[in-house]
C-alpha positions in Angstrom: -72.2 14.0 -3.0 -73.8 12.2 -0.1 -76.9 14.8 0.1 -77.4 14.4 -3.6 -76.6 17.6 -4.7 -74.9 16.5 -8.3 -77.6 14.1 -9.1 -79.9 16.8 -8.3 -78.2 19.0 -10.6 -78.2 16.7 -13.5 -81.5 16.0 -13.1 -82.2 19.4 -13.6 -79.7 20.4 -16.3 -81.1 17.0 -18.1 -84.7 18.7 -18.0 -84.0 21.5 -19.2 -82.1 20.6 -22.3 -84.7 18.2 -23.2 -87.1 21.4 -22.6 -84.6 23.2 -25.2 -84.7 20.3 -27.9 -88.7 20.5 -27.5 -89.0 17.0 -26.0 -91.3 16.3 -22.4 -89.1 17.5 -19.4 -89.4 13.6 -18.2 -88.3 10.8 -21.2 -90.7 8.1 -21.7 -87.9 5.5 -23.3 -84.1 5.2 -21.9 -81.2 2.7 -23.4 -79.6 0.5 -21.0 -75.9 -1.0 -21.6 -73.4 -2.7 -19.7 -69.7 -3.2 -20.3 -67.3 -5.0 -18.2 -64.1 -4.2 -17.8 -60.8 -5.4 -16.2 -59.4 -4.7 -12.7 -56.0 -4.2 -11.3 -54.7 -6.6 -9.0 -54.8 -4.4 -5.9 -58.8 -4.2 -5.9 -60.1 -7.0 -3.4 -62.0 -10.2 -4.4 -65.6 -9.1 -3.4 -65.4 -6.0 -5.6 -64.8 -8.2 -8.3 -66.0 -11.0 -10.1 -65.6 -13.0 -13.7 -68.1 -12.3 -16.3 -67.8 -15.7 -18.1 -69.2 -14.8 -21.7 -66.1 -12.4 -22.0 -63.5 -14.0 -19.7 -63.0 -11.0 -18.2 -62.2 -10.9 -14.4 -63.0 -7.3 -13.3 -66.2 -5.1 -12.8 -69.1 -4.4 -15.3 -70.3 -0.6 -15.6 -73.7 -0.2 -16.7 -75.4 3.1 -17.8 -79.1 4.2 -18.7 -79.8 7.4 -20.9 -82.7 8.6 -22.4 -82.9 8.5 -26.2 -81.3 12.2 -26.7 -78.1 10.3 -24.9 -78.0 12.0 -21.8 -77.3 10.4 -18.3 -80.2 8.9 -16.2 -78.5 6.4 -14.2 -75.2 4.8 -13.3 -74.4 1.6 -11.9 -71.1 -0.4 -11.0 -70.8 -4.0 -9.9 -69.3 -7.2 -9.9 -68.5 -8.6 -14.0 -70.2 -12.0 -12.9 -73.5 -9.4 -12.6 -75.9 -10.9 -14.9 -77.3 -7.9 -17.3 -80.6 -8.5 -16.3 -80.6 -8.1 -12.6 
């Protein structure tokens, strides 16, 4: 994981299947969306924060595909994370 081998690999395996389904190896358009979600009591404070809208005190996962669905990019923070940043 930390010399990048999997993300490597997806990258590739996400190239080629668009290649198969006849579609540029790169996508020009992704879909971005972000759900937050609760925490249990033993993760610390400053991994954690309250996203407001939902009253949810946890973290907020937020993924980015590319319009056939597959994975381009994964990203974990605090729930008090505004979307846009």
């Amino acid at each position: 994981a930390d010399e990048g081998v999997f993300a490597q690999l997806n990258g590739l395996l996400r190239q080629l299947l668009r290649e198969k389904e006849g579609r540029d190896a790169e996508p020009s358009a992704c879909v971005i969306d972000a759900q937050s979600v609760k925490t249990s009591t033993s993760v610390h404070a400053s991994g954690q924060g309250i996203d407001a809208g939902k009253k949810i005190v946890g973290r907020k996962r937020s993924i980015v595909t590319d319009t056939l669905g597959l994975l381009l990019a994964v990203l974990v923070t605090a729930a008090s994370v505004q979307d846009s940043v």
